[in-house]
N, C-alpha and C positions, 0 to 999 in steps of 0.2 A: 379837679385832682392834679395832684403836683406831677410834672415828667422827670425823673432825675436824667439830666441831660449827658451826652456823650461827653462832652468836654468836660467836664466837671469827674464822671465816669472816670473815664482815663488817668485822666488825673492824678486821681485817688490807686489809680492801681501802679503808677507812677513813683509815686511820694512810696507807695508798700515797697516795691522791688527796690527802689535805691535805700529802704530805710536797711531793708534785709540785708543788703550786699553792705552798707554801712555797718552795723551790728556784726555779721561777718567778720569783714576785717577787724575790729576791734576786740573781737577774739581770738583772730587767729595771731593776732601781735603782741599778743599776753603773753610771758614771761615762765618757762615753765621749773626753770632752776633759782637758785638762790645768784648763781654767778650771771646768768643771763640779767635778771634784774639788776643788777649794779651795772652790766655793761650798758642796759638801758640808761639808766640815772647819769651814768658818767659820758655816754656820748651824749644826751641831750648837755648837759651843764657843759661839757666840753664846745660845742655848736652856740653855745648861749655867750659862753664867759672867755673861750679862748685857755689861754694857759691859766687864768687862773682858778680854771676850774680844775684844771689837771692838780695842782696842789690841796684844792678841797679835794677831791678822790683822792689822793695818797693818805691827807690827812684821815678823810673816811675809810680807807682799807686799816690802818694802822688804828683806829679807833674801833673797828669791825672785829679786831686781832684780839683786844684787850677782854673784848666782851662777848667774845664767842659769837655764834653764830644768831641770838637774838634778833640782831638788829637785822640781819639779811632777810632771814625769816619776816620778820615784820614788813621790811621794803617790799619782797616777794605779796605777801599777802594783801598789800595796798596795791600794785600793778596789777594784780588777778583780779581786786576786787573793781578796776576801775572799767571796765565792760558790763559786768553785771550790778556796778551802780550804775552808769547810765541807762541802761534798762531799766532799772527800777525805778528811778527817779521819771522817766518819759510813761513808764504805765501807769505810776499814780497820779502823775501831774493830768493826765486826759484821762483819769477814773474818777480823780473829782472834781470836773467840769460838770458830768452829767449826775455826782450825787450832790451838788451843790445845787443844779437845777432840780433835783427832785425835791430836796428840801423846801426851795422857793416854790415849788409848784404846790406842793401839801400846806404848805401855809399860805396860798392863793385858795385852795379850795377849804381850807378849814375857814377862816376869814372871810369865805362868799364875796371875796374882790369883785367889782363892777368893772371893773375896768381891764382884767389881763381874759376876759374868756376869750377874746380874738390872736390872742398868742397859743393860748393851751398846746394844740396841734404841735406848735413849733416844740414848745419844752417835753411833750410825749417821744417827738422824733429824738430828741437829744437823749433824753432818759434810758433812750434803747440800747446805745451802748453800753450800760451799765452790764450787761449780760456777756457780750465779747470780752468787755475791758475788763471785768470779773473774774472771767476766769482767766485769761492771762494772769492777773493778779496774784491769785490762789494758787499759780503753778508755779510761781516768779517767789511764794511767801513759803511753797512747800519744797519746793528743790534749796533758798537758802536755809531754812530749819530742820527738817524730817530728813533730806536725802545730804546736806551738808557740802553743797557743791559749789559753794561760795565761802569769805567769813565776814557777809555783810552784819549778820547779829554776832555779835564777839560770845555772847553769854551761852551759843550752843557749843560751845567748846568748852566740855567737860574739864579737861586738864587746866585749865584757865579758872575756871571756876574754884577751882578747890585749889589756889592760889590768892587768891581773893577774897575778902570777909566782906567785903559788900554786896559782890553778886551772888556769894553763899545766902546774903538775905536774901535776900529777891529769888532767888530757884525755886521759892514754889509756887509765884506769880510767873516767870519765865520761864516757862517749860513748853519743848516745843511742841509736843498732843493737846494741850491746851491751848496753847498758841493759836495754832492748826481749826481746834473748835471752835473756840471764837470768831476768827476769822468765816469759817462756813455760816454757821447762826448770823453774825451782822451781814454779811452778802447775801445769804439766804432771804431774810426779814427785808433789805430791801429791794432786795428784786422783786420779791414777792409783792408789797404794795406797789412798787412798778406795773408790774401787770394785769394785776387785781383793777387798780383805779385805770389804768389804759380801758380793759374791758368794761370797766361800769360809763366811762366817759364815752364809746363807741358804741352803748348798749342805749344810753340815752340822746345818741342823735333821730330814734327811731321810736322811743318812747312815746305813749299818753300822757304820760303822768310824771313825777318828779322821784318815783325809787329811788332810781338808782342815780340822782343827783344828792340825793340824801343819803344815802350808803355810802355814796365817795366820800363827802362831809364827814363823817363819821371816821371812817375809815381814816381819814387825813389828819384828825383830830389825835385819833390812837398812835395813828405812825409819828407822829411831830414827836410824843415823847417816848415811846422807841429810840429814834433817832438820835433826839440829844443824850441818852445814857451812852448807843453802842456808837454814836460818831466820835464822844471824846476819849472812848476803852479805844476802840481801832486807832485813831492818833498818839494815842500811846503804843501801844502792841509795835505799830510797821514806822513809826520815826521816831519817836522818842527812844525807843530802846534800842536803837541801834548807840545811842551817849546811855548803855546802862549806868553809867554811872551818873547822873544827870535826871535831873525832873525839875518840873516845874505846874506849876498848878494852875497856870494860863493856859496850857499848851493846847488842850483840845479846843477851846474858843480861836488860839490864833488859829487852827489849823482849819475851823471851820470859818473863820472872816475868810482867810485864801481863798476855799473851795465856793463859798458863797457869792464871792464876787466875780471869782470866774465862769460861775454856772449864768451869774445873770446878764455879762460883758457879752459870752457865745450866742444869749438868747438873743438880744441887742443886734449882733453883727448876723448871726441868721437871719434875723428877721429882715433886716435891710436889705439883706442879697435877696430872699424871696421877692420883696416888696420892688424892688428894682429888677423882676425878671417878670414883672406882672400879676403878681401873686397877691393872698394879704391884699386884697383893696380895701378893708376896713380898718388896718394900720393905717391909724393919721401921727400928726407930728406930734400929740398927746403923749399917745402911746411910748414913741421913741422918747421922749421927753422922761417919764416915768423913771423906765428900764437907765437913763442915762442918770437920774436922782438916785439912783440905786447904785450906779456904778458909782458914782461921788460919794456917797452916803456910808457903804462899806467900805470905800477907800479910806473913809477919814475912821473908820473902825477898826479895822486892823491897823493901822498907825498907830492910834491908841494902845491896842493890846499889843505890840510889837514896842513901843516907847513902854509900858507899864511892866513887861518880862523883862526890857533890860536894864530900867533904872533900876529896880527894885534890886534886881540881882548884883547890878555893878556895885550900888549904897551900900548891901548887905556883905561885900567881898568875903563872903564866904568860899572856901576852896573849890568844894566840889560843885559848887554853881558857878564859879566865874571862867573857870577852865573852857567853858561851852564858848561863849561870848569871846575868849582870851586866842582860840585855836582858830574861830574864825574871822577875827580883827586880822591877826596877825600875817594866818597862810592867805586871808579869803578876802582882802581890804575891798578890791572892785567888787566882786558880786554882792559884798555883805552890803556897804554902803548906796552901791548902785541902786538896789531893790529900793530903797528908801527912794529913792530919786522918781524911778519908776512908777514903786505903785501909792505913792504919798503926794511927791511934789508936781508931776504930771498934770493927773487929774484933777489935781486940787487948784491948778491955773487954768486948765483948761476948759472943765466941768463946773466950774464954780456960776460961772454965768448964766444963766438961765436962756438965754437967745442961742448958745450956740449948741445948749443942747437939743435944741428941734434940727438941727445940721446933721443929713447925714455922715456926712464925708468928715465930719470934725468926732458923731462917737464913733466910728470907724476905725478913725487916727487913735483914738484914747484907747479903746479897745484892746488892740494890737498890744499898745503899750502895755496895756494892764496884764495881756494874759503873759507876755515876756516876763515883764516884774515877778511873776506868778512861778511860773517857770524857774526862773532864778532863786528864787521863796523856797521854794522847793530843794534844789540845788545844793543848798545853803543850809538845809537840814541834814539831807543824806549826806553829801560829800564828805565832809570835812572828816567824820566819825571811821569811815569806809575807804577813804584814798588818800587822807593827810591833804601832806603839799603835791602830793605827784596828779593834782588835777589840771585839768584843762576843758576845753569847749574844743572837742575836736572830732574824727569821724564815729567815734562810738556816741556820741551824745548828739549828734546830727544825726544823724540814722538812725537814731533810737525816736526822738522826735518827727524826722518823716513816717518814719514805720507808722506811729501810734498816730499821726494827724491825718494818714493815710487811709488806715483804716475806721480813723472816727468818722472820717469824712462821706466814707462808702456804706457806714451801718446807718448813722444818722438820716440822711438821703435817701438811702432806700425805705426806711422808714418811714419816710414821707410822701411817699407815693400810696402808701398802704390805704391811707383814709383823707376825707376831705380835708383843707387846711382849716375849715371855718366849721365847729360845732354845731348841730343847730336844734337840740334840743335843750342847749344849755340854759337855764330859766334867767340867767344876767346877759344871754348872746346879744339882743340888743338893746342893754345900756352901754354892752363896750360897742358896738359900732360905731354908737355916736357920742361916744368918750369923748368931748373937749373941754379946755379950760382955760 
């Protein structure tokens, strides 16, 4: 049985209190006036540019003058929003960590894989999150739709809408009680096989016979397509429509390579920290090998569907498609291009070799990389729609990311103490033992 150790412990409750007191201040330094946010915009650019930024502020009060109060409003509402994007962007970047793992796990048991039953345990501990990080999600999705305490989705602003002849189409797909339901039903559904397969997998270390090895089967068989309809609806629902004006018919695939790759990088780096605290002794350098072709493999996947969303779109310059691409070249050049760097060019030099992916210390390094790139992926959806140019990497998107790494780190964990790390009624338990190649 696994010990979740003090240090590790602490930790976790560490990274929580300074995420909290980060998230804190990045609220209470929010802007509550139209006039307060210009004095924000004009002391920063003043700090930045000197005098001449004082002349861009005259020029922008005097442009503010022309066009009524618009524009303040809009400044105003991108400062307010840029707290409760960082929030949002750090609960679903480590929400689908663990539904990228569940995905990978359901299609390990549907496919009767030989080779991952000696991880399972690991990816069940991950998956448990999915429950904490859930419902933060769903209060983070119902305070900005149903309670209106944000304007991260623009289309629930009524007065807005009936401005508008595109979002008038869309109101009766973007509605937020709808919204709201769907959201319940897809977190619902997979949590639900979440714990259903947990129980059948912890039912059969104890087993005669193969039930409820063939119930999970099943079971994971059903969930797979589940999954693919409500994981590409939810990619749409909580990122794509924050650009209502904006669609794309890759979107739910790209946003499932993201999640898919990050679920199976955490599995990779859990697993090496277990295995290096003594743990896992039937993790050989197979195994790591595998999970590290996987990290390679989706990396050069989402490349693809990220090169195939923007050529197509740039080729086609069509208006309402290029705007997306056009806002974030322009305000977002490092993190738009950087990602590429990150989650493409990285692993694609480093992962490519086969010798070093039996190295721990080398998928370690990738790893890291990759869940940053991830991060930034992320980033890179939300911001641009929700905070323009007035973003940054600063204490509200650090302590939104301690907060949520903090607490992934204490649910997961403890989750691992619950049951043995190695199955052992599992009917492939050992061909993965002696998994080599």
């Amino acid at each position: 049985m696994y010990t979740f150790s003090n240090r590790l412990k602490i930790a976790s409750f560490v990274l929580m209190i300074v995420g909290v007191l980060g998230i804190g201040i990045g609220f209470m330094s929010m802007p509550s006036t139209v006039q307060e946010a210009q004095e924000m915009v004009s002391t920063a650019h003043h700090d930045d540019h000197g005098a001449v930024a004082e002349n861009n502020h005259d020029t922008a009060n005097a442009h503010g003058e022309e066009h009524g109060d618009s524009h303040g409003e809009h400044l105003l509402h991108q400062l307010q929003n840029r707290p409760w994007a960082a929030l949002y962007v750090g609960a679903f970047f480590f929400f689908m960590i663990p539904l990228g793992v569940l995905a990978f796990y359901a299609i390990q048991r549907a496919a009767q894989a030989g080779w991952s039953p000696v991880v399972f345990r690991v990816m069940e501990g991950i998956t448990s999150y999915l429950i904490p990080g859930g419902v933060i999600l769903l209060m983070l999705l119902a305070a900005s739709t149903m309670l209106h305490m944000n304007h991260l989705f623009v289309w629930t602003d009524a007065s807005l809408v009936e401005k508008d002849h595109l979002l008038q189409g869309k109101k009766g797909y973007l509605d937020s009680v709808g919204f709201m339901i769907r959201a319940v039903i897809f977190m619902g559904g997979w949590i639900a096989y979440r714990q259903i397969s947990r129980k059948l997998s912890l039912k059969q270390d104890t087993a005669e016979d193969n039930r409820a090895f063939v119930k999970n089967f099943k079971l994971s068989a059903g969930f797979l397509v589940f999954f693919l309809y409500t994981e590409s609806i939810a990619s749409w629902d909580w990122i794509m429509s924050v650009d209502p004006h904006w669609f794309s018919t890759l979107f739910g695939w790209y946003v499932f390579a993201s999640m898919f790759v990050s679920g199976i990088t955490t599995i990779a780096l859990i697993t090496i920290y277990l295995k290096s605290k003594g743990y896992l002794e039937h993790v050989n350098d197979s195994h790591i090998h595998d999970l590290a072709k996987f990290m390679f493999g989706i990396s050069i996947f989402w490349t693809y569907l990220w090169f195939s969303q923007f050529m197509l779109i740039w080729y086609a310059n069509i208006p309402e498609e290029v705007t997306y691409f056009v806002t974030r070249i322009e305000d977002y050049k490092l993190p738009f291009f950087g990602m590429v760097v990150l989650n493409f060019v990285f692993p694609l030099l480093i992962l490519m070799n086969s010798d070093y992916k039996r190295l721990n210390w080398f998928v370690v390094m990738a790893g890291i990389v990759i869940l940053i790139g991830h991060y930034v992926d992320i980033f890179n959806m939300i911001m641009p729609a929700t905070v323009g140019d007035q973003w940054g990497i600063g204490i509200p998107e650090l302590g939104a990311v301690a907060f949520f790494a903090g607490l992934f780190i204490f649910t997961v964990f403890t989750a691992l103490t619950k049951a043995p790390l190695v199955p052992k009624g599992n009917p492939f338990i050992e061909e993965s033992k002696h998994f080599h190649y």
